[in-house]
N, C-alpha and C positions, 0 to 999 in steps of 0.2 A: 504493500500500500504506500508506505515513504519511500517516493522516487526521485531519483537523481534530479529531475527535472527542478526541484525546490532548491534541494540541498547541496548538489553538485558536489565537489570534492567533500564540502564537509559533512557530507554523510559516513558515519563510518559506526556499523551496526555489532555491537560485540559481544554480544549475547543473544543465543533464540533457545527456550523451551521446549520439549516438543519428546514426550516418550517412544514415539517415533524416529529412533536414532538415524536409519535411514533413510527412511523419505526427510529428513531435513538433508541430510548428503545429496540427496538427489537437487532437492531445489536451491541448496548455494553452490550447486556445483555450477547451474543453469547462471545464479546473479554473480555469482565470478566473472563468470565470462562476459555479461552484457555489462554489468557497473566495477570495472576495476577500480578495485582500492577501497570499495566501500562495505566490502563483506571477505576482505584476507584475514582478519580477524577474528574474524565470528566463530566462538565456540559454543556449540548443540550442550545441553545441560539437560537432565531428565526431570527437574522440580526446580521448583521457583526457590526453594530454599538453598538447595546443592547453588544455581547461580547468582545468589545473594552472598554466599561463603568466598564464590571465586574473583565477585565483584566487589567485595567491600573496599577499594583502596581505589576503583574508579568512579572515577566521574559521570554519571551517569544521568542526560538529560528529559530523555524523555522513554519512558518505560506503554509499548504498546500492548494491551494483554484484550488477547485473543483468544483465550482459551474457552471450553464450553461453559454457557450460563450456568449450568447448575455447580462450577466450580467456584461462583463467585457473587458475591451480594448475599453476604451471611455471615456470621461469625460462628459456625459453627464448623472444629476442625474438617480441614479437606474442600471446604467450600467456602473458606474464607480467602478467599485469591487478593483482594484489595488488602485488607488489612494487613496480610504476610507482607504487601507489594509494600506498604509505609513505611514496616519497619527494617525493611531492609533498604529500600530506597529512601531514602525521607526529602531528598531535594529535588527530587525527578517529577515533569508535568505527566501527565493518565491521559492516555487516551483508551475509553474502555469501550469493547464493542458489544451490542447490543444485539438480546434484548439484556438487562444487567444484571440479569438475576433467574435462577430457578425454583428458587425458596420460597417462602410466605411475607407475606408484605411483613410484619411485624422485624423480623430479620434484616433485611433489605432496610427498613426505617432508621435501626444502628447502623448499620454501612453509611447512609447518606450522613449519619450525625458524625462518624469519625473520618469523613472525608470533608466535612465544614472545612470553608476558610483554604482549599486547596486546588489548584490550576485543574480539573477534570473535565477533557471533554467527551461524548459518548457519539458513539458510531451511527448515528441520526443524518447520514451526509444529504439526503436529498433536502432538507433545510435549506443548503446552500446553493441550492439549483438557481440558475439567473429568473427561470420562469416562475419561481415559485416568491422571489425576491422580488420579483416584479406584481406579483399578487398582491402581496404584503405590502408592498408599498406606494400601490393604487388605492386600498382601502385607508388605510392611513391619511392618504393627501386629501382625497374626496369626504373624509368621516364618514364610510360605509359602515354600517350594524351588518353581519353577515347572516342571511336569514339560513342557510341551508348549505352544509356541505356532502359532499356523496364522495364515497371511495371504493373501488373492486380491485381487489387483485387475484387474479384467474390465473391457476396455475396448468403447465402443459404436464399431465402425469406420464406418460405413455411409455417415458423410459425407466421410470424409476424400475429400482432393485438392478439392473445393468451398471450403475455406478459401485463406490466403495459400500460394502454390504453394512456395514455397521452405521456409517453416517443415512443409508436411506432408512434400513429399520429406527433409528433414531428420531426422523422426521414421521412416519408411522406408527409411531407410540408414543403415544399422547401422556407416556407416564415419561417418557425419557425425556422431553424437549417441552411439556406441557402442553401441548396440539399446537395448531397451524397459526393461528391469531398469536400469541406469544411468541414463537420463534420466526414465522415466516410475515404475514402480516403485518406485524408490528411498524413500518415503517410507513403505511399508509395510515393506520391508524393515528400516527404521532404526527402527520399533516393534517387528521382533520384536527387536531386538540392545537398547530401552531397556524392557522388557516380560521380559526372560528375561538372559540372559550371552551371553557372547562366543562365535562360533562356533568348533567345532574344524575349521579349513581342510578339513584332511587325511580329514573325513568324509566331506566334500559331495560327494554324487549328483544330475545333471540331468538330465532326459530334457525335449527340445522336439520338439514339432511343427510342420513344417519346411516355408515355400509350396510345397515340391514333393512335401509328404506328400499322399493323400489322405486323411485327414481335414483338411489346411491349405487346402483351397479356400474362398476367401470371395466368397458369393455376390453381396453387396452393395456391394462395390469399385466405387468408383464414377472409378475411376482406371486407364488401362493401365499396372498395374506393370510389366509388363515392358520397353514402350516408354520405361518412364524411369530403371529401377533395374535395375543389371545382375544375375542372378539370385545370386551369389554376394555381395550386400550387399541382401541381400532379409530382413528382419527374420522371427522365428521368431512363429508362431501360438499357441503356448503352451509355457512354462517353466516346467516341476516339478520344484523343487529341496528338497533335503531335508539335513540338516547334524546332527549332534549340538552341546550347549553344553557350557562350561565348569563350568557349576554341574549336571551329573548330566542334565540333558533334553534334547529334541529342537524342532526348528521346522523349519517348511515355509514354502513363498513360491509362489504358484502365480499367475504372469500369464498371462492369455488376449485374443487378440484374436479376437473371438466374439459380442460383442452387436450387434444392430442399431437401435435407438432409444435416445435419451438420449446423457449420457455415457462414466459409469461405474459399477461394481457394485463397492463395496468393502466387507471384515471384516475383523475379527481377533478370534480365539479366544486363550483361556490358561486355561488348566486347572491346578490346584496340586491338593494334596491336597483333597478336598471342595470343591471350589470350580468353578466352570466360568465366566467372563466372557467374555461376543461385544458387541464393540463394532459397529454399523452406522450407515451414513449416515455415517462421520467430515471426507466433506468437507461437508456440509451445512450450513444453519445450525443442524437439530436434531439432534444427533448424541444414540444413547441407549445404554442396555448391558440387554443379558437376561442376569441372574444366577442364578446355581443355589447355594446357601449351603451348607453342612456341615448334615443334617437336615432339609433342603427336598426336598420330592420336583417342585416347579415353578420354573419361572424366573419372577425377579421383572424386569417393567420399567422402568429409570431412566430417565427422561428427562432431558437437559440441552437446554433452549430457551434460542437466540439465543447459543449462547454462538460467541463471536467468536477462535478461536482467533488469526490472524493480530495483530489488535487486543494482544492478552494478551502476544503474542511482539513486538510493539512498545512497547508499554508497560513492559515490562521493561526494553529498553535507556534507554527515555526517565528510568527511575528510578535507570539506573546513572550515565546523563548529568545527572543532578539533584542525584547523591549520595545519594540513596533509601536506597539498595542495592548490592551491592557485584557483580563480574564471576561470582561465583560462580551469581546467579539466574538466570544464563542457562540454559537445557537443551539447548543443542545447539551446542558450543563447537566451536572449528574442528580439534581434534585427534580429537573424538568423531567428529565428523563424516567425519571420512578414515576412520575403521574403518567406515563403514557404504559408503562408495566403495569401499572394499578387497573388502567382501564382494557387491557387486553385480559390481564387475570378476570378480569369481571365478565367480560365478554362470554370466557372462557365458559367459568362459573355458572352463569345463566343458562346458557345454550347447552348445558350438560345437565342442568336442574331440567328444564324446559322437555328434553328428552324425556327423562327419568317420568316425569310427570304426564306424559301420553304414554306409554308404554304397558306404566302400573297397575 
């Protein structure tokens, strides 16, 4: 993710993670060869502790942990990954990737109290999309109320279980990664909560379709779910979740697992007074917006090319580690970021009560 292209010579990365001793051989053998100089260094460690032992005498600026949510947003041994990450690093800025946690909110609420007062930014990069920046900063100048936001992300299943077998059945069991809304969603969901206000808990309505609906048969499963996943940690075929906001409007989230080629199919809508903006293609490198203006009777199309979100969301940090800039440029701070874990856990929660309760 931190490329040359920021840091150029002074990138120089000297510790990675990864109980996977060889596939980390395999991928610095790869960034040897594209970025010399900035991975001759780098020694593979099996725990964050073993390279907290090897590191204590460097200098160490900015610590990226990567590792799976359920390792981390918790203080409870083994999944306390942040907290190990302080006291061994204590002057290094976080960039933690998301979603930040696989614990219970109550856990998660110590992490964010012992991370007060510390540079953390979380893995939320489509924040810093030009298109999305341009959303924000239309309602802003105009003083729109947003009445409505809508968001889908449609995933293409058709290959799953052909990839590494542990990371699919991980997204397949809804015990290992919490389902699809927490691990995978999550990023649509935390543009309708920075795109509109806060949810009101107490509104939200879920209704999923369910592997053992008919409509949940997926014809292109190229896996025997059931020879691997026991039918009651069997993830949900689609979640339609619906919430009132804080500021007077409504938002929707609707994931499906339903396409067969490609990846994914993702939007987001927001509608203010006269105003209508759809964002599409936001993981792309050309993500664009069809706008409908106050006195327009068509949508107009922005384009933004190449624009490099991830890039823009490292860059930042690198200007806060410069002095640039100050912790505030960040957009998706680590206390922000657990409100958007709070409302996918909810999501979650609902739409598995919602089941339970036709079923019974």
């Amino acid at each position: 993710m931190l490329t040359c292209s920021i840091l150029g010579e002074r990138l120089n990365v000297v510790g990675l993670v990864d109980r996977d001793h060889s596939r980390s051989e395999r991928v610095l053998a790869i960034k040897r060869k594209s970025q010399r100089g900035s991975y001759d260094e780098t020694v593979i460690f099996a725990s964050v502790q073993e390279a907290g032992a090897a590191l204590a005498k460097t200098m160490i600026h900015l610590v990226i942990d990567g590792l799976p949510p359920i390792a981390r947003g918790s203080t409870q041994p083994g999944h306390d990954n942040e907290l190990q990450l302080l006291k061994l690093f204590p002057d290094a800025v976080f960039f933690i990737e998301k979603p930040i946690s696989g614990a219970v909110i109550t856990e998660v609420l110590k992490v964010r109290e012992a991370l007060a007062g510390r540079v953390v930014s979380v893995g939320y990069m489509l924040r810093y999309l030009k298109a999305v920046q341009y959303i924000k900063r239309t309602i802003a100048e105009h003083g729109l109320t947003v009445m409505l936001t809508t968001a889908i992300y449609l995933l293409a299943y058709s290959y799953a279980g052909e990839v590494d077998k542990n990371q699919t059945l991980a997204f397949w069991d809804k015990t290992r990664e919490r389902g699809p809304i927490v691990s995978q969603g999550t990023h649509l969901v935390d543009l309708t909560r920075y795109l509109s206000s806060e949810p009101i808990m107490d509104s939200l309505r879920v209704h999923t379709v369910e592997h053992s609906d008919p409509a949940g048969h997926l014809s292109q499963l190229k896996m025997n779910e059931d020879d691997l996943i026991a039918p009651i940690k069997q993830i949900p075929r689609v979640t339609n979740a619906i919430w009132r906001t804080q500021g007077g409007g409504t938002a929707s989230f609707i994931h499906g697992i339903c396409l067969h080629e490609g990846d994914y199919d993702c939007e987001v809508n927001v509608l203010a007074d006269g105003w209508k903006f759809t964002l599409r293609e936001p993981y792309s490198a050309s993500p664009y917006l069809m706008v409908r203006r106050p006195g327009g009777h068509r949508e107009e199309r922005i384009d933004f090319n190449e624009d490099d979100c991830y890039n823009s969301e490292f860059s930042t940090l690198i200007d806060i580690l410069d002095g640039k800039t100050g912790p505030d440029a960040i957009l998706s701070s680590y206390a922000d970021a657990l409100e958007t874990y709070k409302l996918t856990c909810e999501i979650t929660t609902v739409g598995e009560q919602a089941f339970k309760d036709r079923t019974d």
